[in-house]
C-alpha positions in Angstrom: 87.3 139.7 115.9 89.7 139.4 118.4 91.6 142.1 120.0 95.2 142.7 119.5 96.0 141.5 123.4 93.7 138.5 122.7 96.1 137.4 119.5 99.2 138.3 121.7 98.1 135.7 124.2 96.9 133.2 122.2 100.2 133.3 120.2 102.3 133.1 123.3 99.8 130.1 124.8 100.9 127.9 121.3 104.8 129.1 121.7 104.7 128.1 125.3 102.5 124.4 124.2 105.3 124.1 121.7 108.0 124.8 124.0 106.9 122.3 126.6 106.4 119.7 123.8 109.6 120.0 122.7 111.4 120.2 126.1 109.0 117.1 127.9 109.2 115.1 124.1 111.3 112.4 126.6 108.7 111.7 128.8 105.5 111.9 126.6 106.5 109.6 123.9 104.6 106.7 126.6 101.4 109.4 126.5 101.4 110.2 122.8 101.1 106.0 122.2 98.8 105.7 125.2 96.8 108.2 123.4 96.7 106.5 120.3 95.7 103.3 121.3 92.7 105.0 123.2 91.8 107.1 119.9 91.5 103.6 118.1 89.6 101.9 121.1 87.2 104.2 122.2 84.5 103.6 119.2 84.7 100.1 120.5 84.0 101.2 123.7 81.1 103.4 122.9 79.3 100.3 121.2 79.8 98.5 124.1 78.1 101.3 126.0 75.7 100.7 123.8 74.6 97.5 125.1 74.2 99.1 128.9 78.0 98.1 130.1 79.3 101.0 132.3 82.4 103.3 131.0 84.8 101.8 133.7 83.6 97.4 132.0 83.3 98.7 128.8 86.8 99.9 128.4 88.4 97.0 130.7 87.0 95.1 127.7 88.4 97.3 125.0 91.9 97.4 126.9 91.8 93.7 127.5 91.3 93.3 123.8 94.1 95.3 122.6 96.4 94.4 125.2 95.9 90.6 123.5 96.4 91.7 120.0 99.0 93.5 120.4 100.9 90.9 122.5 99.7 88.3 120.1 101.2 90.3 117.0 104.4 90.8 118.7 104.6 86.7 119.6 104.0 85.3 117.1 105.7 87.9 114.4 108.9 88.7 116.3 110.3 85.2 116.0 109.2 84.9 112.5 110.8 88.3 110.9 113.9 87.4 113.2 114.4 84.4 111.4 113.4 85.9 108.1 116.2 88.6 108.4 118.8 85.8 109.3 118.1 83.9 106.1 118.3 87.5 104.5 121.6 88.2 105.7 122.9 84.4 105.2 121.8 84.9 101.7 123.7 88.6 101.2 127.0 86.3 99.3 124.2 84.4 97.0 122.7 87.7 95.9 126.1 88.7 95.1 127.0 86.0 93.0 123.9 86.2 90.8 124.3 89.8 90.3 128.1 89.1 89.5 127.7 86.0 87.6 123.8 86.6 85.9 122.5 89.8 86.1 125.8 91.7 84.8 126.0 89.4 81.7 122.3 89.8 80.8 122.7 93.5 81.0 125.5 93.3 78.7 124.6 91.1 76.2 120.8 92.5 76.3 121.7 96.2 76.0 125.2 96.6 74.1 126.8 98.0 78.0 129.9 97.0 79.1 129.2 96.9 82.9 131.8 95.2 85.4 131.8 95.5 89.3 134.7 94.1 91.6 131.7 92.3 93.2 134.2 90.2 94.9 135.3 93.3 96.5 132.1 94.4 97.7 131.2 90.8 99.4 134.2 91.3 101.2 133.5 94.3 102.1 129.6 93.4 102.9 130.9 90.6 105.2 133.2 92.7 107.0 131.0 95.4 108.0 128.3 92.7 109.0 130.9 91.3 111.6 131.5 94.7 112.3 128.2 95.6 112.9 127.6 92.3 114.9 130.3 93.4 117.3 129.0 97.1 117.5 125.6 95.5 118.7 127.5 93.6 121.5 129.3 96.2 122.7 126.2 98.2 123.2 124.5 95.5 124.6 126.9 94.6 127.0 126.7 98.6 128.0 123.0 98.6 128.2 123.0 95.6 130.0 125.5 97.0 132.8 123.1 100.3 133.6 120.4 99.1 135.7 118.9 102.6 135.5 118.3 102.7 131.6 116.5 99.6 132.0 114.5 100.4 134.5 113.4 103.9 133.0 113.0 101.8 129.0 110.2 99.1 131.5 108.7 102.4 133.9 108.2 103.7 130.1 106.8 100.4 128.8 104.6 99.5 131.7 103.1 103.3 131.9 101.8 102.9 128.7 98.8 100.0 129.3 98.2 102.1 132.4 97.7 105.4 130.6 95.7 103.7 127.9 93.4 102.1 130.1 92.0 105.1 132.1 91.9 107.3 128.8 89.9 104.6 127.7 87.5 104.8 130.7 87.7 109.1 130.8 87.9 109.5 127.2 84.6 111.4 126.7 85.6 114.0 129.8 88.7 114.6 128.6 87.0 115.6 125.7 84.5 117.5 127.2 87.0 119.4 129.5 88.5 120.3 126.5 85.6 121.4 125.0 84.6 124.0 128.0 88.1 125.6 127.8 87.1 126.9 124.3 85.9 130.6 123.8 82.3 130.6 123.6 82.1 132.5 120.4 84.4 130.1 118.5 83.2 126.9 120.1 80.6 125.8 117.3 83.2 126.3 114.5 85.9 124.5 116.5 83.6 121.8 117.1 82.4 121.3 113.6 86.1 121.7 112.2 86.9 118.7 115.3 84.3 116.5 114.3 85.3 116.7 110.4 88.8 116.1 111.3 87.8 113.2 113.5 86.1 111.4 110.8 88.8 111.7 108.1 91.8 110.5 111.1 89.3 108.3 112.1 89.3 106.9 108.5 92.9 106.6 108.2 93.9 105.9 111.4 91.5 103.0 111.7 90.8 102.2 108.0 94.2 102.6 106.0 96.0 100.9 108.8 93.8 97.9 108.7 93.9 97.8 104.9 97.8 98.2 105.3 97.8 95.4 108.0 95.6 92.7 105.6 97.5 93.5 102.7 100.7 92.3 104.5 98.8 89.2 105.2 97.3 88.5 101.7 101.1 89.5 100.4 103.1 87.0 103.0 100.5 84.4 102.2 100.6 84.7 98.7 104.4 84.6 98.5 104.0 81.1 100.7 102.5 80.0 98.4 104.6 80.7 95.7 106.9 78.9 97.9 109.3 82.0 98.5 111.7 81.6 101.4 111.1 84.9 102.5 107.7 85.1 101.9 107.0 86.7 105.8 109.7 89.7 105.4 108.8 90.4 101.6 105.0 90.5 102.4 105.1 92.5 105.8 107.5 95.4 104.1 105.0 95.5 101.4 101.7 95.9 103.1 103.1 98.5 105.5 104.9 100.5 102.5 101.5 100.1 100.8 100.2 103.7 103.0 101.9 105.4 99.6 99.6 104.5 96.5 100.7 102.1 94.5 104.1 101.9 96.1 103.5 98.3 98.3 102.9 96.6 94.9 106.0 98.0 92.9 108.3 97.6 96.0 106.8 93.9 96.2 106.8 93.3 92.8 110.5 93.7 92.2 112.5 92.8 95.5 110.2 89.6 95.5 110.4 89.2 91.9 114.5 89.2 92.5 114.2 86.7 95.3 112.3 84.5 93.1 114.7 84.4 90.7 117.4 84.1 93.2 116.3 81.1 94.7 113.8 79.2 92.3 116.8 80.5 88.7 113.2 80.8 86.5 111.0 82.9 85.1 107.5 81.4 85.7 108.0 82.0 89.9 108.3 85.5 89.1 104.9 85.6 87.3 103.6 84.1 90.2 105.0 86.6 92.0 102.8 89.2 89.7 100.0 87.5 89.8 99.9 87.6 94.0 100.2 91.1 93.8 98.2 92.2 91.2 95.5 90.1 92.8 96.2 91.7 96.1 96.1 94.9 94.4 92.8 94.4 92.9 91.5 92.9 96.5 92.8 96.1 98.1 91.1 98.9 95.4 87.9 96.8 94.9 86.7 95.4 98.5 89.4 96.7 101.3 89.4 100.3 100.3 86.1 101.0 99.9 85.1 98.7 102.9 87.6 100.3 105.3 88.6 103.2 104.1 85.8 104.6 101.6 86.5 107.9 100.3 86.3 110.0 103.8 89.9 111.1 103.7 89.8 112.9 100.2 93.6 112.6 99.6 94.7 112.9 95.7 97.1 109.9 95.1 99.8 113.1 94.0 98.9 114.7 97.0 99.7 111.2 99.5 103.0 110.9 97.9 104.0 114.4 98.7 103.4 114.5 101.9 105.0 111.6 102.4 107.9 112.8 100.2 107.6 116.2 102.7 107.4 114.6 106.1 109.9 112.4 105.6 112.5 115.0 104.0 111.4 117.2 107.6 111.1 114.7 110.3 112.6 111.2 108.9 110.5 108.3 109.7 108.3 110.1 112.1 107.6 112.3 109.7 106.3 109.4 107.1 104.9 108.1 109.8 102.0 111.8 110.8 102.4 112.8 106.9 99.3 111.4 106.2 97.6 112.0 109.1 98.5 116.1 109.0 97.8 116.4 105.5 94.3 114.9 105.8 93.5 117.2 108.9 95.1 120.3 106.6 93.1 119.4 104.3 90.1 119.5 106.1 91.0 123.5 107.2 92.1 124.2 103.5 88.3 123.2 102.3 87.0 125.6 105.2 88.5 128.2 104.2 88.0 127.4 100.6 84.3 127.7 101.6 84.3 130.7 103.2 86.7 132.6 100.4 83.6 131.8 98.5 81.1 133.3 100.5 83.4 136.6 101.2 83.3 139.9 99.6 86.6 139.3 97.9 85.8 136.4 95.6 82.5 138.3 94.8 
């Protein structure tokens, strides 16, 4: 057991690791991404160690690779959801109308309500704060664009990152083991253990569930292509990355999609082709992505996902959706350690 000066320290080492965290957050967003990328690369890496590359070729590889895909994604994606959101916004007075003119009467006449919105009104209103909004985005362009030292510290940012990934990449395994050596010797096995246990189930998530939500956009955007939806692209991509809460991907897809559908094809049978993409999807996702990609490594209930998502977000906004999963898998791993050793102690005997 540790000594009460030994707890004193170690409590003011994590307040003081928390207080520099906090104070330097400016600076080490570039790290934290550089970091990330690196986590995801560096089983790639070792495999090409595998085949007798050295560290410094095998991660030039790695880093070339992701450096690609990444640039790829953002090519060829950017233009495509810039366009998509256009035709979304050009199509704000359309959605208007049909809620005005079709969805209100159905309501009415379907379920005995008596329902009226000045939707006139609010397309006004809609259009005006879209100019508005328009205008905002000049005027802070037009400031951004007149300080030359905001955009050179936004591209020192940009450009540090690639750099910082490349040589964790190539020191990965003695940053580790640096890491490692700081630990006290009496704890070290345990913290190992607990490490590589956490590794495995972030390593699931972080490289399974993202790839799972990445081909699930795909298979959505495709789908809805087919269908012959205009915004197929948008739809899809909002779907698959939403899809991280169970279930959620296909009930948001379902109905904005299913609305579009009607919107723009004024049927019926589009919208069950709109189903049918997702509950297809759906069963392509539980029945060969999942257990694939995934398997069942993380051990997150579906309840337990959608409150920590609920949690996180309600705490730290998107950022907080964003590590929910991640900390409750790791948490999760700790709570079944100590689960295990309440079992073994005196107390539950």
């Amino acid at each position: 057991m540790m000594t009460t000066q030994q707890r004193l320290w170690v409590g003011l080492g994590f307040a003081l690791t928390l207080f520099l965290l906090y104070v330097l957050s400016p600076i080490l967003t570039p790290f934290f991404i550089a970091a990330f990328l690196a986590y995801l690369g560096d089983p790639l890496v070792n495999v090409l160690r595998r085949l007798r590359l050295s560290r410094t070729w095998a991660a030039l590889i790695v880093f070339l690779l992701l450096m690609t895909l990444i640039l790829g994604m953002l090519l060829f994606f950017i233009p495509l959801l810039t366009r998509q959101v256009t035709l979304l916004i050009n199509r704000i007075p359309v959605v208007v109308d049909w809620l005005q003119q079709s969805l209100l009467p159905w309501l009415n006449s379907e379920f005995n309500l008596n329902l009226s919105f000045d939707l006139v009104d609010l397309k006004k209103v809609l259009a005006q704060h879209w100019q508005q909004a328009s205008n905002i985005a000049a005027e802070v362009w037009k400031i951004f664009s007149q300080s030359g030292l905001v955009i050179l510290g936004w591209f020192a940012k940009l450009l540090l990152i690639p750099v910082v990934t490349f040589y964790l990449l190539r020191d990965w395994d003695q940053v580790l083991l640096g890491l490692r050596e700081l630990l006290p010797r009496r704890i070290e096995p345990l913290v190992v253990h607990l490490t590589r246990e956490c590794n495995g189930v972030l390593g699931a998530f972080l490289r399974g569930q993202l790839l799972v939500m990445l081909v699930q956009a795909v298979v959505y955007s495709v789908g809805l292509m087919l269908v012959g939806l205009d915004l197929a692209l948008l739809l899809g991509s909002i779907a698959g990355l939403v899809g991280i809460v169970p279930y959620l991907g296909v009930i948001i897809g379902i109905f904005s999609a299913g609305i579009a559908a009607v919107i723009q094809f004024h049927d019926w049978i589009h919208v069950i082709y709109v189903i049918i993409v997702f509950l297809v999807a759906h069963v392509i996702e539980n029945f060969i992505l999942t257990p694939w990609l995934v398997g069942d490594r993380i051990g997150l209930h579906p309840v337990a996902v959608i409150f920590a998502v609920l949690v996180g977000g309600h705490l730290f906004g998107v950022m907080g959706v964003l590590l929910a999963l991640p900390v409750a898998a790791v948490i999760m791993v700790l709570i079944r350690h100590l689960r295990q050793r309440y079992l073994m102690s005196e107390l539950y005997s």
